[in-house]
C-alpha positions in Angstrom: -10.1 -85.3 39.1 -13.6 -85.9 39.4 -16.0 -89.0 38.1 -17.5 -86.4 35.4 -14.6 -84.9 34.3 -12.6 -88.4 33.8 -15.7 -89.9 32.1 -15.9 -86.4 30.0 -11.9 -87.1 28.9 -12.4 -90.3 28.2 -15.5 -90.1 26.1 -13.3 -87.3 24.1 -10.6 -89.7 23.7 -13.1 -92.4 22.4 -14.0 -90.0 19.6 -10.8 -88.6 18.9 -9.6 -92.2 18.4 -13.0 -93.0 16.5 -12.7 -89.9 14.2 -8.9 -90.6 13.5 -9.7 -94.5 12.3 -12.6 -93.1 10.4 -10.8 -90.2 8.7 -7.8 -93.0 7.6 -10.2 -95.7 6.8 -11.7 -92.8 4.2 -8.1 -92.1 3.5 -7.4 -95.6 2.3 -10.5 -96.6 0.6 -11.7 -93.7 -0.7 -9.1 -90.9 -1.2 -6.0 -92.7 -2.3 -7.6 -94.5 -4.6 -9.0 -91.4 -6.0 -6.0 -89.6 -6.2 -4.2 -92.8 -7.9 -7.3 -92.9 -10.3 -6.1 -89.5 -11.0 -2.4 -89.4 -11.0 -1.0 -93.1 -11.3 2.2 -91.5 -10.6 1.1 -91.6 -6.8 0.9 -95.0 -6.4 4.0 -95.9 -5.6 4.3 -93.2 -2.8 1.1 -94.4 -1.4 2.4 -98.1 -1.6 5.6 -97.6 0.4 3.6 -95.6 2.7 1.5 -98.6 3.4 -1.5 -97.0 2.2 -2.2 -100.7 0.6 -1.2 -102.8 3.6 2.7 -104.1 4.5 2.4 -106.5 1.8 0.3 -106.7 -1.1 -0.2 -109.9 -2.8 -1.1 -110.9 -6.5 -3.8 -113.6 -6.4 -5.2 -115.1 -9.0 -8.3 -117.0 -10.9 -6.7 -119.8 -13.7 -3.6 -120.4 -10.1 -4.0 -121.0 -6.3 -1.1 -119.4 -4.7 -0.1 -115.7 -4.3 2.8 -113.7 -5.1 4.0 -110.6 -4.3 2.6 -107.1 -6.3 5.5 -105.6 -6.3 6.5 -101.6 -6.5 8.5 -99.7 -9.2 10.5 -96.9 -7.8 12.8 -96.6 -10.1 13.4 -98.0 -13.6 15.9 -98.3 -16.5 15.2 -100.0 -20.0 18.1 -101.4 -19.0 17.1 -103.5 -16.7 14.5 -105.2 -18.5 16.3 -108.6 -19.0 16.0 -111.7 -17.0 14.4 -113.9 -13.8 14.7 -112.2 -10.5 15.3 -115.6 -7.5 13.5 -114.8 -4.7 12.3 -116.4 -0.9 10.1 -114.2 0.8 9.3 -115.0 3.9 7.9 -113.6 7.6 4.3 -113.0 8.9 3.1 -111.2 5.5 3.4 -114.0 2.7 0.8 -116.7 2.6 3.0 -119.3 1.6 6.7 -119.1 2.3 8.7 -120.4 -0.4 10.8 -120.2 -3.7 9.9 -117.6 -6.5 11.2 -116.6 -9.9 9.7 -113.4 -11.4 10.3 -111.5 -13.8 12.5 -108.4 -14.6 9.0 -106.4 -14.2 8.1 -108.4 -11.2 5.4 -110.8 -12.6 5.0 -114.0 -11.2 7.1 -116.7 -13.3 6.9 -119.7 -10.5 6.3 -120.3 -7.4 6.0 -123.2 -5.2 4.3 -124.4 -1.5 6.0 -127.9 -2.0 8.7 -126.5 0.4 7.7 -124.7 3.3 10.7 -122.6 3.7 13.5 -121.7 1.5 16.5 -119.9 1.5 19.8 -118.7 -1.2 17.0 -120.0 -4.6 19.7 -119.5 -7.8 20.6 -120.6 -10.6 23.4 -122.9 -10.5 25.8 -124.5 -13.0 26.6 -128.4 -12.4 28.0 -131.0 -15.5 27.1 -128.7 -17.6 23.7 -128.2 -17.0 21.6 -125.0 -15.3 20.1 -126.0 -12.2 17.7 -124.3 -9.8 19.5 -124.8 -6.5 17.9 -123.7 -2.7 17.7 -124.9 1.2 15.3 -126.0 2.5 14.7 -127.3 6.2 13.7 -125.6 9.8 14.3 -122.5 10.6 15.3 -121.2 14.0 16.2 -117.7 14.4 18.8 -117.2 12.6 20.0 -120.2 11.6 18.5 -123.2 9.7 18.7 -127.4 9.9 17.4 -129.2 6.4 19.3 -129.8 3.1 19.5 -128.6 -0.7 18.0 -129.2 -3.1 18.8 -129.0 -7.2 15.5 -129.1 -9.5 16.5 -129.4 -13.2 14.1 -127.4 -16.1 11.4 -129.8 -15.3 11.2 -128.1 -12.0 11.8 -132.1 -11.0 14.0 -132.4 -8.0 16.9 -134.4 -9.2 19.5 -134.3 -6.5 19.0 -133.7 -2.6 22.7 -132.9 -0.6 23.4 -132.9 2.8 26.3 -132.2 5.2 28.4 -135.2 6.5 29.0 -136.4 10.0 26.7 -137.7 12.7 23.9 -135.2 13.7 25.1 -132.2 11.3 22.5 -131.0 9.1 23.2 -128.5 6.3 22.3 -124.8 7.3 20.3 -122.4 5.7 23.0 -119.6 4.6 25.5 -121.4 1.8 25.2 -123.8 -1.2 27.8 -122.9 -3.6 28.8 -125.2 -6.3 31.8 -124.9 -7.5 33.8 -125.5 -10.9 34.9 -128.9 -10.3 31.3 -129.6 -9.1 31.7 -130.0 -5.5 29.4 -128.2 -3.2 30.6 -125.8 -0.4 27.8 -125.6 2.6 27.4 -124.3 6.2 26.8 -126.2 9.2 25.8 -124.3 12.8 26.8 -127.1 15.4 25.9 -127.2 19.1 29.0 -128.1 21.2 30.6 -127.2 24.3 33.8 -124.4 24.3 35.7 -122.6 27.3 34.1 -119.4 27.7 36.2 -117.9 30.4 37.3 -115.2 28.9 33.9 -114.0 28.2 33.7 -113.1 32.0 30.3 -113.0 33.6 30.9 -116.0 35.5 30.8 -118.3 32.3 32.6 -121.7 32.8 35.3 -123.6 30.6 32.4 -125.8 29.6 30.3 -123.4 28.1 27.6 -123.9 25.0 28.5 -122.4 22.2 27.0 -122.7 18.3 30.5 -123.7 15.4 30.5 -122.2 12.5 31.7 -125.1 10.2 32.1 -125.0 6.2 31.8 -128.2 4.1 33.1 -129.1 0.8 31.0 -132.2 -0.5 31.1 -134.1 -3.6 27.9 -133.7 -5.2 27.8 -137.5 -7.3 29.3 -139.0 -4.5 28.2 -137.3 -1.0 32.1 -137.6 0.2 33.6 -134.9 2.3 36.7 -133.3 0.7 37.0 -130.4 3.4 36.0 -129.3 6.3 36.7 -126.7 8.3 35.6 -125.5 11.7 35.8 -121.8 13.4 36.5 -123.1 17.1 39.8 -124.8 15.8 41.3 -121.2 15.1 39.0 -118.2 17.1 37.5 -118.4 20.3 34.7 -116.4 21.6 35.8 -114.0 23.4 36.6 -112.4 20.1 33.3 -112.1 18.7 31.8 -108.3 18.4 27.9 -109.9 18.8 26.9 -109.5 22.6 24.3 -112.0 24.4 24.4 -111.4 27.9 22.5 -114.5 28.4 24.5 -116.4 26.1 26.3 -119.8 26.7 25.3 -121.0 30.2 23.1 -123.7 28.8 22.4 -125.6 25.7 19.2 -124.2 25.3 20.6 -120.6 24.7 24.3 -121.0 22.9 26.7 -118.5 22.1 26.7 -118.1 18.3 30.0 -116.0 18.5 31.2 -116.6 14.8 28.0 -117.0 12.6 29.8 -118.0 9.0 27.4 -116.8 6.6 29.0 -117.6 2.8 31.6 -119.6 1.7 33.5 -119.5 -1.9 36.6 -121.1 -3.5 39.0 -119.2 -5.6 41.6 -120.7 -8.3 44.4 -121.4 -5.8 42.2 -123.9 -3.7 41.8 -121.6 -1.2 38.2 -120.5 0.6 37.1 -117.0 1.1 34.6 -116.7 3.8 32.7 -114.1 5.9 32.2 -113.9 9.7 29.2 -111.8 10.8 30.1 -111.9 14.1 33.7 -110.7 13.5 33.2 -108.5 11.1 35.6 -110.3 9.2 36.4 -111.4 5.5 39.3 -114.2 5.5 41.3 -116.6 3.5 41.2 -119.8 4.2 43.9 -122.7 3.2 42.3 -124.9 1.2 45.2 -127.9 2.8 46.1 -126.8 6.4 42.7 -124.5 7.3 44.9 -121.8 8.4 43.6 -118.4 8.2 46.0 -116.7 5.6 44.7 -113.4 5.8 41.9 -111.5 7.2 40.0 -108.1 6.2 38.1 -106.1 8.7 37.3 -106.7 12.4 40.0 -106.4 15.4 42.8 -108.0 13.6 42.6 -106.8 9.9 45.7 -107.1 8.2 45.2 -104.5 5.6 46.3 -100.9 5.7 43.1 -98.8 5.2 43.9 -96.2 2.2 40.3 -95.4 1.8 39.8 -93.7 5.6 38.4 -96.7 7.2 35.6 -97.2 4.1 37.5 -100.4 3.1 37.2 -102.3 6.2 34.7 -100.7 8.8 32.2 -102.8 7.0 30.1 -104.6 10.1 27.5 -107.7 10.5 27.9 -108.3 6.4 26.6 -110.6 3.7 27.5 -112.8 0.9 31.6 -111.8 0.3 32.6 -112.5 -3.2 35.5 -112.4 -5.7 34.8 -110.5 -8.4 37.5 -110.6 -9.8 41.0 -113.0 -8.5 42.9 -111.6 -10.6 42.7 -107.8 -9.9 41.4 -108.4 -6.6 38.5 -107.3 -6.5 36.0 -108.2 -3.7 32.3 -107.4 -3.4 30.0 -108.0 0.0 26.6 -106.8 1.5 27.3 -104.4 4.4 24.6 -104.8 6.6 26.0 -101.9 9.7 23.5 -103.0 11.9 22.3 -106.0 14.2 19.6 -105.1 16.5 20.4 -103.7 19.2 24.0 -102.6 17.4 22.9 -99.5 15.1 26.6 -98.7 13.9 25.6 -96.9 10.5 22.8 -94.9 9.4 22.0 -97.2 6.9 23.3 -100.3 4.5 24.9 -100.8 1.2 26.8 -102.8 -1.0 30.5 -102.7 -1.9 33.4 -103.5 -4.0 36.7 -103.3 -2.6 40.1 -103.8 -4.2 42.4 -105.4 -2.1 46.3 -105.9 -3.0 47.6 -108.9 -0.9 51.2 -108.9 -1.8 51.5 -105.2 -0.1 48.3 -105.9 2.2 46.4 -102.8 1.3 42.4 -102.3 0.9 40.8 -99.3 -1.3 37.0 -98.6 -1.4 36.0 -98.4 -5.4 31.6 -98.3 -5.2 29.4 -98.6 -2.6 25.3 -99.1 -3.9 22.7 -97.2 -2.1 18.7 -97.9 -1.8 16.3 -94.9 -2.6 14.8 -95.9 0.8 18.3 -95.9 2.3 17.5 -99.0 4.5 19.0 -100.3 7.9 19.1 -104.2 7.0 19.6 -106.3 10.1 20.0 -108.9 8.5 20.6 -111.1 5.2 21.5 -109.3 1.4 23.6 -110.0 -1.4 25.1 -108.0 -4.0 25.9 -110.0 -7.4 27.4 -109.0 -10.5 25.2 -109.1 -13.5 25.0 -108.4 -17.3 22.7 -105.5 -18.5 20.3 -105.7 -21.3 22.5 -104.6 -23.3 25.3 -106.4 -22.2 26.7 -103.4 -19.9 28.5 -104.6 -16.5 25.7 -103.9 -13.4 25.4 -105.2 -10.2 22.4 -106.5 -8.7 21.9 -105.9 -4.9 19.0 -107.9 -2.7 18.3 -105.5 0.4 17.7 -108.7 2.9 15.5 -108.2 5.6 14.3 -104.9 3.5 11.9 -106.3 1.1 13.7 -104.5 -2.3 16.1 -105.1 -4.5 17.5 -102.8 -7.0 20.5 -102.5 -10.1 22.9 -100.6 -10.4 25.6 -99.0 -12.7 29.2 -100.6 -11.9 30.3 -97.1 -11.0 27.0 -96.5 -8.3 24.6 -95.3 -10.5 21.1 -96.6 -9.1 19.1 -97.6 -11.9 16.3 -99.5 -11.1 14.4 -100.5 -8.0 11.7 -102.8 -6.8 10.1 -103.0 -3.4 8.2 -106.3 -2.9 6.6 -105.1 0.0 6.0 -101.3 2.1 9.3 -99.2 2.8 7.2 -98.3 5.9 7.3 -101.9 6.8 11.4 -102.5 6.5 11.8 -102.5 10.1 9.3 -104.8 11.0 10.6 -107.7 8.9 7.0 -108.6 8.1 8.5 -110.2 4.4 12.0 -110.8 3.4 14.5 -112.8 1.2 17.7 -114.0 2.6 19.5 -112.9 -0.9 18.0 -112.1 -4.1 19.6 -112.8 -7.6 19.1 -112.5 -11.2 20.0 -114.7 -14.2 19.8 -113.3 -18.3 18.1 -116.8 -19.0 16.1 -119.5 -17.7 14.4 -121.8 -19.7 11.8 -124.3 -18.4 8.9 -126.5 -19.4 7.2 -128.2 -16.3 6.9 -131.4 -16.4 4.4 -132.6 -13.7 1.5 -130.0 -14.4 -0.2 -128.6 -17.4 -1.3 -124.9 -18.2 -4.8 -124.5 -16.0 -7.4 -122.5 -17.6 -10.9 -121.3 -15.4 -13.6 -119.9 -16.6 -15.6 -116.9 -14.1 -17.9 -115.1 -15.7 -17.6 -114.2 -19.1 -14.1 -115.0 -19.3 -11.2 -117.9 -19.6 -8.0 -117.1 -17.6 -5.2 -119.1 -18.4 -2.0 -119.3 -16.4 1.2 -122.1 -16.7 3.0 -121.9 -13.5 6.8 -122.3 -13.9 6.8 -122.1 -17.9 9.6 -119.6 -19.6 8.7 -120.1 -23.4 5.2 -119.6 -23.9 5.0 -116.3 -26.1 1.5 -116.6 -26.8 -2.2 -118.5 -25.9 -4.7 -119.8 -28.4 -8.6 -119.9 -27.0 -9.9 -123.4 -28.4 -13.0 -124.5 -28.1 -15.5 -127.5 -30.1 -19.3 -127.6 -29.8 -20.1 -131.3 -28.2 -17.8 -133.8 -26.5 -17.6 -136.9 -29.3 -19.9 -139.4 -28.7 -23.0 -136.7 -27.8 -25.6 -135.9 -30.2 -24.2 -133.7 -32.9 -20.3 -133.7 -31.6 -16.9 -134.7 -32.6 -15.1 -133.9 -30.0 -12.4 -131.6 -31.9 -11.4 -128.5 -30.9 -11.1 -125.3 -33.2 -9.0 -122.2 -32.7 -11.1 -119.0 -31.7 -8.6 -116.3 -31.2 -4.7 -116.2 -30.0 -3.2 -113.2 -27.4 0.3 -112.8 -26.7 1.6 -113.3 -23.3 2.4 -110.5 -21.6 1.7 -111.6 -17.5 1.3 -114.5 -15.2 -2.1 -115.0 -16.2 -3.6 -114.0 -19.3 -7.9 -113.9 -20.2 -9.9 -114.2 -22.9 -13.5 -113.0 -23.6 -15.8 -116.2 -24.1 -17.8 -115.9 -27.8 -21.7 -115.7 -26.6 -24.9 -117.1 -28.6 -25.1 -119.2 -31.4 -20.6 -119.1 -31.4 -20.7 -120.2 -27.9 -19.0 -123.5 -27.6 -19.6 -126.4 -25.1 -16.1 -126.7 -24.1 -13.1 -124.8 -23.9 -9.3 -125.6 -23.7 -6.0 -123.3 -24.2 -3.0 -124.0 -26.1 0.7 -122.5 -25.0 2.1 -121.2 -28.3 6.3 -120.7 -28.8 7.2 -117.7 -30.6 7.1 -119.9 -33.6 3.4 -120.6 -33.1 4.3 -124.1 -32.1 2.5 -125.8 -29.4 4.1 -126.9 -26.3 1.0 -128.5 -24.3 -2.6 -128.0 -24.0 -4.6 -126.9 -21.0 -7.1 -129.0 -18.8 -10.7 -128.8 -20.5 -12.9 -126.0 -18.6 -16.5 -126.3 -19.3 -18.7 -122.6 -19.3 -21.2 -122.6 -16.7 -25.1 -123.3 -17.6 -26.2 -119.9 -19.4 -28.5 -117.2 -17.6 -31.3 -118.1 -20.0 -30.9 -122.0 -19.0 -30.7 -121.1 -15.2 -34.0 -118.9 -15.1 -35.6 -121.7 -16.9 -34.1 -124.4 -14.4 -35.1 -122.0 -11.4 -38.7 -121.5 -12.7 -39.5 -125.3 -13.7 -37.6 -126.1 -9.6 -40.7 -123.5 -8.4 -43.2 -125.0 -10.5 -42.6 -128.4 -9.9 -42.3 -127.6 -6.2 -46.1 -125.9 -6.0 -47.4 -128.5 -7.9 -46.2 -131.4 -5.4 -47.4 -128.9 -2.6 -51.0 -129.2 -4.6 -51.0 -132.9 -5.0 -49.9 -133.8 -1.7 -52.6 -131.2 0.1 -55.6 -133.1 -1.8 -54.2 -136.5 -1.5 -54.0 -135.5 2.8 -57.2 -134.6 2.1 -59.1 -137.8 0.6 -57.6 -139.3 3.3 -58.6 -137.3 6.1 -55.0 -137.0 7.1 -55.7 -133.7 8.6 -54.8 -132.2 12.2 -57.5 -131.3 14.3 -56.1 -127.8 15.7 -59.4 -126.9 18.3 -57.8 -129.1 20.6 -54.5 -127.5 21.2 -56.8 -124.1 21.7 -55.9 -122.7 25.3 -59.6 -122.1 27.3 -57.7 -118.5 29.1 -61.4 -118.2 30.7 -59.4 -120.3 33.3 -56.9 -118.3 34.4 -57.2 -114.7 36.2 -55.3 -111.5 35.6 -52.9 -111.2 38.5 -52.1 -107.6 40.1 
């Protein structure tokens, strides 16, 4: 190929290129927009198509923090109860951190106190709701810190952590349980024979533990512990790392424990990602009573493999003890290992007396995701107090509700479908409560004024139904004032933040404040003091008196230079060019 030919291909490539950013960029900004304008309909197509951008955040005047805008697909009347727990995280959010919204997906709280949560709920200890979540470092897929239990204050009133010398509480369990004790994960470093692993790996190979903790909350005293390596050993595990467990630096995390729960018998159940395994645990010797799934299942399939090919799952649950009913997140996939075409939730029955497992629902995704990682599936109360489930797609940014019999109801995607399988936002789990009430305690509602209007906002609060605009004329002590403030006009409070339309000309008002109204019309608190801007009028005048006081100093100052002879004598820095020639 010749210089002109490759210089003629590449300048048609350059305009190819430039003609296909230009005709998407017109796409984006002008067409879609269009067409939404049009047919509103569209604008949740467009959004998991990423016409608006992986992830696309809620900002706002009256708060300083984002939050997801999240995206209807699908939705049920139903469904319109509750606080939705989130922790996004990844490369998308701004701020990594706990969030509560609500069943439409407004903003309720949100906080950047902690930079990165994991498994926010709504816990039940002495009695008392508590907001419960991890918080610590994150590496990979594992976590160090502690948890954390903020009371309706959003005050933090307890901090646990795991016991023993250099074992830190991991990101993936904090379940409190009925005689309000804590059960929590710990990922240890230590060393393990890895023979059997082949590949030249030595008995003195580094491995990661999978260890479960039960803790007394008032106390901080162990009550049970319980550690993988004392009953599997790696050789077992279905995760492959062909680089794993020659050093400390890269470990072998062959069991990777992932939740932890304790039925009525004292016993633990407990999930193994890495085993693809659901077991019993006794809650006195640690033996493993039982196991469902993975190479040693002890449960006769009667559902063609659909009650225990489950792989790389999430969050196993009782239902129900009693019938035996179990729920878990099955994830299918780990990159690299694709082993289903995509993930779901399920509810199995399981009869332990005659060791058989049945399939009874499984819960699909409209987008029918591949989540590598993380999910939950949690059962909840409907609106009208009908038996749902409630599943958080993980690493997919959704989460959705669903009839107990499948039925998908209602979905929410908190960030592109395009953008599942980059992982650019995500929440470990998600969950939902039918009622959380909260009054913060260290921060007022914050009302700004831009423009014309007051926005008002109260991050964290449940129970304000409605805003009153108040305003008074002076401050007391200035000419004319009393300092008291008068109601102007109430809204009900439908979102995050809510505005009103400041009263102009002689109604205007000096000052302005908001108070958070109860249903009753009661206040709860009042809002800082926000004081309007100097009016256009006032800022003409104050521009126009600036000029006019400027030209007259120029004036003064030129005649005072001037009786003074303070003047510059500008001949003498005139260049003579009779002195210099024209070269050629």
């Amino acid at each position: 190929m010749d210089r002109q030919r490759i210089i003629r291909f590449s300048a048609v490539t350059a305009l190819t290129l430039a003609a296909l950013f230009t005709t998407l960029a017109l796409l984006q900004h002008l067409l879609v927009p269009a067409l939404v304008w049009w047919s509103p309909q569209l604008e949740t197509s467009f959004y998991d198509l990423g016409f608006f951008g992986a992830y696309r955040a809620q900002s706002y005047v009256s708060f300083n923090l984002t939050s997801p805008q999240a995206s209807i697909l699908q939705w049920e009347d139903s469904c319109d109860n509750g606080y939705i727990f989130l922790d996004p995280s990844g490369k998308a959010p701004k701020h990594p951190g706990p969030l509560i919204l609500d069943a439409k997906g407004n903003l309720v709280w949100t906080s950047d106190q902690f930079k990165t949560t994991t498994n926010l709920k709504l816990q039940r200890y002495q009695g008392a709701d508590y907001l419960t979540f991890w918080s610590g470092k994150k590496a990979q897929t594992m976590g160090t810190g502690a948890y954390y239990m903020m009371d309706s204050n959003y005050t933090v009133v307890r901090k646990v952590d795991a016991v023993g010398e250099a074992l830190h509480g991991d990101l993936h369990e904090f379940k409190i349980t009925k005689d309000d004790t804590a059960l929590l994960t710990v990922y240890n470093l230590t060393n393990a024979d890895l023979t059997g692993m082949g590949w030249f790996r030595t008995d003195h190979g580094w491995i990661t533990d999978s260890i479960f903790q039960e803790v007394d909350i008032a106390t901080g005293a162990l009550l049970f512990e319980w550690k993988a390596t004392d009953h599997f050993r790696a050789e077992g595990s279905y995760m492959t790392n062909p680089l794993g467990g020659y050093y400390a630096g890269n470990p072998f995390d062959f069991f990777h424990i992932n939740s932890v729960e304790k039925d009525a018998h004292g016993n633990y159940l407990i999930s193994s990602r890495h085993f693809h395994t659901v077991m019993c645990i006794d809650g006195q010797t640690g033996d493993v009573l039982w196991q469902l799934g993975g190479r040693s299942t002890d449960f006769r399939d009667l559902s063609q493999g659909k009650a225990s090919d489950f792989s790389w799952q999430h969050d196993a649950r009782w239902l129900s003890e009693e019938d035996g009913l179990l729920s878990l997140f099955d994830n299918g996939v780990a990159w690299p290992h694709v082993d289903v075409p995509y993930s779901e939730g399920r509810i199995i029955h399981i009869d332990v007396t005659n060791r058989t497992a049945t399939l009874l629902h499984s819960y699909r995704s409209l987008a029918s995701p591949r989540s590598s990682s993380q999910g939950s599936v949690q059962p909840i109360s409907g609106a009208h107090g009908e038996d749902h489930i409630f599943v958080g797609w993980g690493s997919s940014a959704a989460y959705s509700e669903h009839a107990m019999d499948g039925q998908l109801l209602c979905e929410t995607h908190f960030a592109a479908a395009v953008s599942f399988w980059w992982e650019r936002v995500k929440s470990y789990r998600a969950f939902k409560a039918s009622a959380w009430s909260a009054t913060p305690a260290a921060w007022d509602p914050s009302a700004k004024i831009e423009g014309s209007k007051l926005f008002v906002s109260w991050n964290g609060a449940t129970d304000v139904a409605f805003w009153e605009l108040q305003g008074c004329e002076a401050a007391e002590g200035e000419e004319g004032g009393t300092g008291e403030f008068h109601a102007l006009d109430i809204t009900e409070k439908h979102a995050f933040e809510e505005s009103f339309s400041l009263p102009t000309g002689a109604a205007s008002m000096s000052r302005y404040r908001v108070a958070a109204l109860d249903r009753d019309h009661a206040i709860i608190r009042h809002s800082n003091v926000a004081v309007p801007p100097p009016s256009s009028r006032y800022m003409i005048f104050l521009i126009t008196g600036n000029l006019a006081a400027v030209c007259v100093a120029a004036v003064v100052g030129y005649w005072v230079l001037r009786r003074r002879a303070w003047h510059v004598d500008w001949k003498q820095y005139t260049v003579d060019r009779s002195k210099y020639q024209k070269l050629w």
